[in-house]
C-alpha positions in Angstrom: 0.0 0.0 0.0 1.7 3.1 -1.4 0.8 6.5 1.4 -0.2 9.8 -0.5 2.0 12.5 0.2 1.1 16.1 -1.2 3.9 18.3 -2.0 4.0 21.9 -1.5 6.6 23.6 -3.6 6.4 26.9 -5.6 10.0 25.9 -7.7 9.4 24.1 -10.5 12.2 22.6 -10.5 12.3 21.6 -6.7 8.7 20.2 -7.3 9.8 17.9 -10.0 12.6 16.3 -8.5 10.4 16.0 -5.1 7.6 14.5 -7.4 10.0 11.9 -9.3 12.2 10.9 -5.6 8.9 10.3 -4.1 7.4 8.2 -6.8 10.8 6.3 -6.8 11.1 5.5 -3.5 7.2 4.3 -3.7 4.7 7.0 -2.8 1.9 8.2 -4.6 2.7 12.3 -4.8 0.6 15.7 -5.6 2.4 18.7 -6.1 0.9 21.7 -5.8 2.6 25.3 -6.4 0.8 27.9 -4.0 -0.8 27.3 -0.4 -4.4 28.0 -1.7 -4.6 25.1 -3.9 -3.1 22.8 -1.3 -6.0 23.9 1.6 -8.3 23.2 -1.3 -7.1 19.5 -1.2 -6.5 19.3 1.9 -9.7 20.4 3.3 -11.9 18.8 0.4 -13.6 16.4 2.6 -14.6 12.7 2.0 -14.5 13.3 -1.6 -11.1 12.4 -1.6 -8.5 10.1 0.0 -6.7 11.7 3.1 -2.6 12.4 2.6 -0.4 10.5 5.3 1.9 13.8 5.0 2.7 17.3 3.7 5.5 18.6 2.5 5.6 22.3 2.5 7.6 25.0 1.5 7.5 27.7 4.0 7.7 30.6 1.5 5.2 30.3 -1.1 3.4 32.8 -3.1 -0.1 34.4 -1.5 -0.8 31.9 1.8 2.6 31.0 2.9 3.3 27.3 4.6 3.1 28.5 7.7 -0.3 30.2 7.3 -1.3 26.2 5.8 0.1 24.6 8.6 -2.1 27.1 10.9 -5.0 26.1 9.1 -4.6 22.5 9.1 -4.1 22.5 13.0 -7.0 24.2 13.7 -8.8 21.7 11.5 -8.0 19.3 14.3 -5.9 17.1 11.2 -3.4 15.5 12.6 -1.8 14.9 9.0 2.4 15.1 9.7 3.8 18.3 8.3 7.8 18.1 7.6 8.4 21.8 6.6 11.1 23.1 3.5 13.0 25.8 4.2 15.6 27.7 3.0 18.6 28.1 5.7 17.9 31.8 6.3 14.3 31.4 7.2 15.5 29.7 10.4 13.8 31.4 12.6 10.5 30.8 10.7 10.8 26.9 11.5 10.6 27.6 15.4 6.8 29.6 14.2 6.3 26.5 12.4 7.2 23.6 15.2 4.9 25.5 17.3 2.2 25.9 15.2 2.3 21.9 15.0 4.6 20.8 12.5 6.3 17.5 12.6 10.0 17.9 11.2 12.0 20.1 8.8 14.8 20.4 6.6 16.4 23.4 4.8 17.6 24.0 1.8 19.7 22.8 -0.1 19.1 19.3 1.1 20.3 15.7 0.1 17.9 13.6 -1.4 18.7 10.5 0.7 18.6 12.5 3.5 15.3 14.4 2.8 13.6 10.9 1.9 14.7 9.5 5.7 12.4 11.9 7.4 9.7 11.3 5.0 10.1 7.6 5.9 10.1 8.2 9.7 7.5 10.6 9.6 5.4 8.0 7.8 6.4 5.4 10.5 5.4 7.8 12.8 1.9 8.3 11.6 1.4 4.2 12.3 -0.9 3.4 9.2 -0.8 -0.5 9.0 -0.7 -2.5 5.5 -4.3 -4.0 5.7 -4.5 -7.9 6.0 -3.0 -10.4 8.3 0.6 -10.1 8.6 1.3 -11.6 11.9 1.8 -8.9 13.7 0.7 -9.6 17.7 -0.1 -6.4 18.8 0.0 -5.1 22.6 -3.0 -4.2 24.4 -4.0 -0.5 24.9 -2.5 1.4 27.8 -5.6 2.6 30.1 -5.2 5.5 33.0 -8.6 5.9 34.1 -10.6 7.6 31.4 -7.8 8.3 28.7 -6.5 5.1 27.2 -3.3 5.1 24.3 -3.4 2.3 22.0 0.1 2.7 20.9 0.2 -0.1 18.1 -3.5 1.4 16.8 -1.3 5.0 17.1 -4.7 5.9 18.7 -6.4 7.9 22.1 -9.8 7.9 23.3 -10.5 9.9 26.4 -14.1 8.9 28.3 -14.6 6.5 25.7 -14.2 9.6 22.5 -11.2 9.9 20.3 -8.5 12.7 20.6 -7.1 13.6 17.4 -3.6 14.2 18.0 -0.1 15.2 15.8 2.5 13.1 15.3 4.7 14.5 18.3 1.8 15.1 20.2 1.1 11.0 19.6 4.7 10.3 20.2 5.4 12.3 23.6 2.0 10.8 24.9 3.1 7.2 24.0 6.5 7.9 25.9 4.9 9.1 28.6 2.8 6.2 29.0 5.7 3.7 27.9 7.2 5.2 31.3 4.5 6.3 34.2 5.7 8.3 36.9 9.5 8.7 35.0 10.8 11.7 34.8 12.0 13.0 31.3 14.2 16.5 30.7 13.5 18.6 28.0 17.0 17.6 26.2 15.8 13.9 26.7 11.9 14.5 24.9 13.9 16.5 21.9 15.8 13.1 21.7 13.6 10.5 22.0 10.5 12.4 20.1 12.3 14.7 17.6 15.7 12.5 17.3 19.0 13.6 18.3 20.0 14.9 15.0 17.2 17.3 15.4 18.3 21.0 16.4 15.3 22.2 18.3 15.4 24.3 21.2 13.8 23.5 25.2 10.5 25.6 23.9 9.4 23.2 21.0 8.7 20.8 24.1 7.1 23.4 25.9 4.7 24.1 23.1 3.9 20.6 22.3 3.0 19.8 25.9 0.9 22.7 26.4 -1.2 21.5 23.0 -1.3 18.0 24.5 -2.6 19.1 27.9 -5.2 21.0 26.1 -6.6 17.9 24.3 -6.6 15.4 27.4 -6.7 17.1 30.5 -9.8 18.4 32.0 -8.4 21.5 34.0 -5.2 22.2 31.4 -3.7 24.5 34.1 -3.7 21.7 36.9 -3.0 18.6 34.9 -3.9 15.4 36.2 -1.5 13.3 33.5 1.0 15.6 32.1 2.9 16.9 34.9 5.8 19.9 35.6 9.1 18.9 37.2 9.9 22.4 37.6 13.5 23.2 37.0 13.7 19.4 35.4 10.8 18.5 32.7 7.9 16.7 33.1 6.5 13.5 33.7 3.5 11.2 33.1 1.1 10.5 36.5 -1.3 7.6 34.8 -2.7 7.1 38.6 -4.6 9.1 41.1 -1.9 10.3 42.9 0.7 12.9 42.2 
């Protein structure tokens, strides 16, 4: 099963390499030039297939990337988002992480290397080849009312799902991998983003604060999620503190 990935890319010449790597390494691609026509896609409803990611360009003409990426997280989608950026529009990526993108890379980039993030993005976003494959799967983790089926890469809180992000899925899994543990900032950016990754202590911030909004009841005294001031935070899946 081949995942959909819709590229946003306003250079020609960037889109058609993207297009042709992708389709070689076995993905179905779009490739769009300009941020309007990829919300039209993106937001077109059941009449079309989903994407399992986006690629985006941060500076595109009229609605830039990070004006689609805005848009898609307030949609609730929790499609992956690895952004493109050229190196001087640094500072642009930390807007972007926070508004709930997955990964990034700047340009210019190595193919090989551009194609490993897609791949673990992909992983990442747990879609499953349909069909018995043998694959014994763990059972679901259950604190109280919110319950992480890690294998099923899917939350339900009081029995409804929470549509998360990628990191969002990925911290939460972590978290409840490791109840009561207590993770530093530097340690989350590893395990979550990957060490390569040069992110900064406020990514992790941001992420958390999104996450508590989704699961928590009372966001500003979290039951689950909580602060290890001066240290990081850490994942209280009873009762208790």
């Amino acid at each position: 099963m081949s995942n959909r990935i819709l590229c946003v890319e306003d250079n020609p010449e960037i889109g058609g390499l993207l297009t042709e790597a992708l389709a070689g390494a076995g993905h179905a691609c779009d490739w769009v030039r300009d941020g309007e026509a990829a919300l039209a896609l993106l937001t077109a409803g059941a009449e079309r297939p989903r994407y399992d990611l986006v690629m985006l360009d941060l500076m595109l003409p009229g609605v830039d990337g990070l004006e689609v990426c805005r848009r898609l997280r307030e949609r609730d989608d929790p499609t992956p988002v690895l952004m493109v950026t050229a190196k001087a529009a640094i500072r642009d990526v930390v807007v972007g992480l926070e508004l709930g993108a997955d990964d990034y890379v700047t340009k210019p980039f190595a193919m090989p290397i551009l194609l490993a993030r897609v791949q673990a993005l992909l992983r990442r976003g747990g879609r499953r080849p349909a069909g018995d494959d043998g694959i014994t799967e763990a059972a679901p983790l259950a604190f109280g009312p919110l319950v992480v089926d890690i294998d099923r890469h899917r939350v339900t809180l009081e029995g409804r799902p929470v549509r998360l992000t990628g990191k969002e899925f990925a911290l939460l899994a972590l978290f409840a991998r490791h109840p009561g543990h207590g993770f530093t900032r530097g340690e989350l950016l590893d395990r979550v983003w990957g060490e390569e990754f040069d992110g900064y202590d406020h990514t992790v911030n941001t992420h958390i604060n999104r996450l508590r909004n989704k699961i928590e009841a009372d966001p500003a005294r979290p039951r689950f999620i909580q602060t290890l001031w001066g240290v990081g935070y850490r994942f209280v899946g009873d009762e208790g503190p």
